[in-house]
Each structure stands twice: as structure tokens, then as C-alpha cells.
C-alpha positions as CSV (number, residue, x, y, z in Angstrom):
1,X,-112.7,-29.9,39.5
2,X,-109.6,-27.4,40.8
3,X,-110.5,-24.5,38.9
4,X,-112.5,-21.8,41.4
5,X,-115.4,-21.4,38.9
6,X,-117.6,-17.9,39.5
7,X,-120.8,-17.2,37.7
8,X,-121.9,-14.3,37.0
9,X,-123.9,-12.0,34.7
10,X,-122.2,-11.5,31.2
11,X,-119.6,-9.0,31.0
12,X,-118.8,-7.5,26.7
13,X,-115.8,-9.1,26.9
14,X,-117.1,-12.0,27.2
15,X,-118.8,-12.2,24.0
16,X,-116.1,-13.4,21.8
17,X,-116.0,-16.8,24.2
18,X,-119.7,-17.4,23.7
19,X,-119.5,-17.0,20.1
20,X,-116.7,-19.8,20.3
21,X,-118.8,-22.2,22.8
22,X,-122.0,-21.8,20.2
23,X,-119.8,-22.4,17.1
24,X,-118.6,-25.3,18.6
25,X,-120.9,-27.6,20.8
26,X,-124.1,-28.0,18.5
27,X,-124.8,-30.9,16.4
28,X,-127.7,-32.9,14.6
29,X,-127.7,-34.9,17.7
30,X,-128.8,-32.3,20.0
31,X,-129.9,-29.4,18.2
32,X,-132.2,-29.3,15.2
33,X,-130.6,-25.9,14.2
34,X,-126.8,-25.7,13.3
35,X,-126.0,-22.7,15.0
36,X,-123.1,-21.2,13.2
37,X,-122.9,-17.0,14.5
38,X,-120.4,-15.2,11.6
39,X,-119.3,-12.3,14.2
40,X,-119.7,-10.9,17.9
41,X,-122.5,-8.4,16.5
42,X,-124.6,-11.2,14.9
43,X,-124.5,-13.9,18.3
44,X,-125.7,-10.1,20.1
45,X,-128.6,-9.7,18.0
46,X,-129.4,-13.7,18.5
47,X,-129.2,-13.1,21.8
48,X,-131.4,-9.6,22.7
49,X,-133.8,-9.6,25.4
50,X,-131.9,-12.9,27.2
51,X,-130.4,-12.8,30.9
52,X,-127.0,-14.9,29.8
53,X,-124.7,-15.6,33.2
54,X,-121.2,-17.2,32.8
55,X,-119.2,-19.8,34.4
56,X,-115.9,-18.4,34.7
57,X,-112.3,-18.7,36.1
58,X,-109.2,-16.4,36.4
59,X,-108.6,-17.1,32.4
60,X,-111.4,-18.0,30.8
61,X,-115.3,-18.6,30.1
62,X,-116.2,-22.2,30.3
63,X,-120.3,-22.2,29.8
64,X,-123.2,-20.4,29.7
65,X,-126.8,-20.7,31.0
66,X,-129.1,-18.1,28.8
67,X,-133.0,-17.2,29.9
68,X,-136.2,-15.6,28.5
69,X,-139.7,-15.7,29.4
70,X,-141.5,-18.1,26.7
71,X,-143.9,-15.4,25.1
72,X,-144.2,-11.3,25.7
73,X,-147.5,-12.7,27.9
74,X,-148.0,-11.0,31.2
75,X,-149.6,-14.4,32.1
76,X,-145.7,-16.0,31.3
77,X,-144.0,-14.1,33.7
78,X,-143.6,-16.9,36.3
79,X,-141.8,-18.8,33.8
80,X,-138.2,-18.8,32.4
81,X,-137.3,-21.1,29.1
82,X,-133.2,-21.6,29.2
83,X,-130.3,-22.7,27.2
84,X,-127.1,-24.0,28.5
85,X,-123.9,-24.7,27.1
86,X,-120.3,-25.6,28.4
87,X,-117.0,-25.4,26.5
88,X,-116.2,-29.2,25.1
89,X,-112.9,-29.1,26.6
90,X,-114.4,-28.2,30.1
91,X,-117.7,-30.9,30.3
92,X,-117.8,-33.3,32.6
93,X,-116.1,-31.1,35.5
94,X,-119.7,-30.3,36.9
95,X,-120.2,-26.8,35.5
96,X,-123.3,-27.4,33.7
97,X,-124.7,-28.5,37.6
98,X,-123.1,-25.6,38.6
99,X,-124.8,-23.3,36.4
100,X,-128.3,-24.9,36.8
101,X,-128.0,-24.7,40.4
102,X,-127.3,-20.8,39.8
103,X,-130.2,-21.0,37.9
104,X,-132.4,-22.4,40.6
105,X,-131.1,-19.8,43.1
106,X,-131.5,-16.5,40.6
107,X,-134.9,-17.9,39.6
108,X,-136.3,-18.0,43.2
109,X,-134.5,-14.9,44.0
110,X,-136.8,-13.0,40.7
111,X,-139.8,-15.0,42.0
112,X,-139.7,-17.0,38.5
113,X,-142.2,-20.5,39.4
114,X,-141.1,-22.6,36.6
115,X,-137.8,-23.1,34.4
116,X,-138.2,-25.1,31.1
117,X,-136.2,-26.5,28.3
118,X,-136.9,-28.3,25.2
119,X,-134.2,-30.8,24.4
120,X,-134.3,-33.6,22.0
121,X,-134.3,-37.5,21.9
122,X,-131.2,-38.2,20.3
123,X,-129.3,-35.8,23.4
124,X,-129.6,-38.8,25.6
125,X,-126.7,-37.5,28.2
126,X,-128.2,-34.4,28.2
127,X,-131.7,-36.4,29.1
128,X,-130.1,-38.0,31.6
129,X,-128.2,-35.0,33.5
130,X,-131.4,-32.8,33.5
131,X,-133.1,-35.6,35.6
132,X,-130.4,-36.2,37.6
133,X,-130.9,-32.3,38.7
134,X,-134.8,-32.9,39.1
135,X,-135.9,-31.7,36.4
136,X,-139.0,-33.7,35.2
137,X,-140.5,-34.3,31.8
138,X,-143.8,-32.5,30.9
139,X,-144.0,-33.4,27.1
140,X,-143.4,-35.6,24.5
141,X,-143.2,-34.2,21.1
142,X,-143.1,-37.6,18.9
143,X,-141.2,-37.4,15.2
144,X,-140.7,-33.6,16.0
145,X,-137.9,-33.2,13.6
146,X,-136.6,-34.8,10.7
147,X,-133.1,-34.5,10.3
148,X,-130.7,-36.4,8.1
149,X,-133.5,-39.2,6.6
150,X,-134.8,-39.9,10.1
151,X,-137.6,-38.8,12.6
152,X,-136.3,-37.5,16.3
153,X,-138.5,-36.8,19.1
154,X,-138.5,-33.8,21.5
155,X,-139.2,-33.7,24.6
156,X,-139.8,-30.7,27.5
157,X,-138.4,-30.7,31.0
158,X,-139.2,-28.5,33.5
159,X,-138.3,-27.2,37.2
160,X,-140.8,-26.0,39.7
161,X,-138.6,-23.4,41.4
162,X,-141.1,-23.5,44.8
């Protein structure tokens, strides 16, 4: 990749991008929720009580890793769940590595143990890139969803920060 890519925590003007990058990369293939965010305001609400940091250049916002805890639980406070997202017309450059290896860094940084994602069968490259980045798989959710006449597993994958 030539582009100089910084990440960073979300700035307001940033919004408008992430509403775009939302709107855009889900599908029944790797979501079994058609996110579709009407204005600014609503993808804000969506999005209270997440850390969201950017990948960023000069001109524009290219992806997005988003965190939470998993539950209010003072007993979850070790763990982050996530959500990631990069612009289709900048995948494959290595930003979504980029951003996870952020992730790794902040996480140890806030003392955070674990980092989790659910992510489903029929997401194979997605699969694929999370183990590449050693994440491993901790569960199998079998014919989790049923989504246009057929079943679709899940499965979760996690990082053990230390």
C-alpha cells in the first residue's frame, strides 16, 4: 500500500464516512443483519458506549475497528467484543491487519485480556484473515441463522492479548 495510513480515535467529522462504509460492506454472506443507518444521528445512537478508531489518510477514512465490553459485568472487564470494517474500494491493501494490530496494542495498553468476534460461516475470507492474525476459534454455533432458505453457522474467535 502507498497511502501513509494513521489510526486514530474517531474524530465527528468522521461520521458521515462510517455511515458510508456500514451502508455499504454488509451482506447475507457475512452479516445476519442488513445494516442500513438512514442518517449521521441514527449510526451515533447505534454506536453509544463503543471505542470506534479509524484508519485514515490525508483524504479520507478507509475502515474502522469498533469495541465494547460484552456485558455491563464487572466480571467482563478483561474482555473486548469488536467489529471491523474497511471501505470496499480500499480491501486487500492490509488495513484491516493494520487495524487489528492497533487493536492488539490499545488492548494491552487498557490491560483488556481477551478480544472476541463472532463472525459467520459463509464469511470464509474473513475466517481465514482472522486466523492468519492468530486469532483462534472458541465456538461453534451450528445452523445459527437462517437466512434466505438455508441454515449458516457461526462461529467465535478470540485473541488472548497476554
Amino acid at each position: 500500500m502507498d497511502k501513509h495510513i494513521t489510526i486514530r480515535f474517531v474524530k465527528e467529522r468522521d461520521f458521515l464516512s462510517l455511515l458510508e462504509i456500514e451502508n455499504t460492506i454488509w451482506t447475507n454472506e457475512n452479516s445476519p443483519v442488513l445494516h442500513f443507518y438512514e442518517s449521521v444521528e441514527e449510526y451515533k445512537e447505534k454506536s453509544e458506549g463503543r471505542l470506534i478508531f479509524v484508519a485514515t489518510d490525508e483524504n479520507s477514512v478507509h475502515g474502522f475497528v469498533a469495541v465494547h465490553h460484552p456485558t455491563s459485568l464487572p466480571s467482563h472487564k478483561k474482555q473486548w467484543m469488536f467489529g471491523i470494517g474497511v471501505h470496499p474500494d480500499s480491501q486487500s491493501l492490509g488495513i484491516g491487519r493494520q487495524l487489528l494490530d492497533f487493536l492488539k496494542d490499545i488492548a494491552a495498553e487498557e490491560g483488556i485480556h481477551k478480544i472476541s468476534l463472532r463472525v459467520m460461516g459463509t464469511n470464509t475470507k474473513a475466517i481465514q484473515f482472522y486466523r492468519k492474525n492468530g486469532f483462534v476459534q472458541e465456538a461453534l454455533f451450528k445452523d445459527e441463522f437462517f437466512i434466505n432458505g438455508a441454515y449458516c453457522d457461526d462461529y467465535q474467535f478470540a485473541y488472548f492479548v497476554d
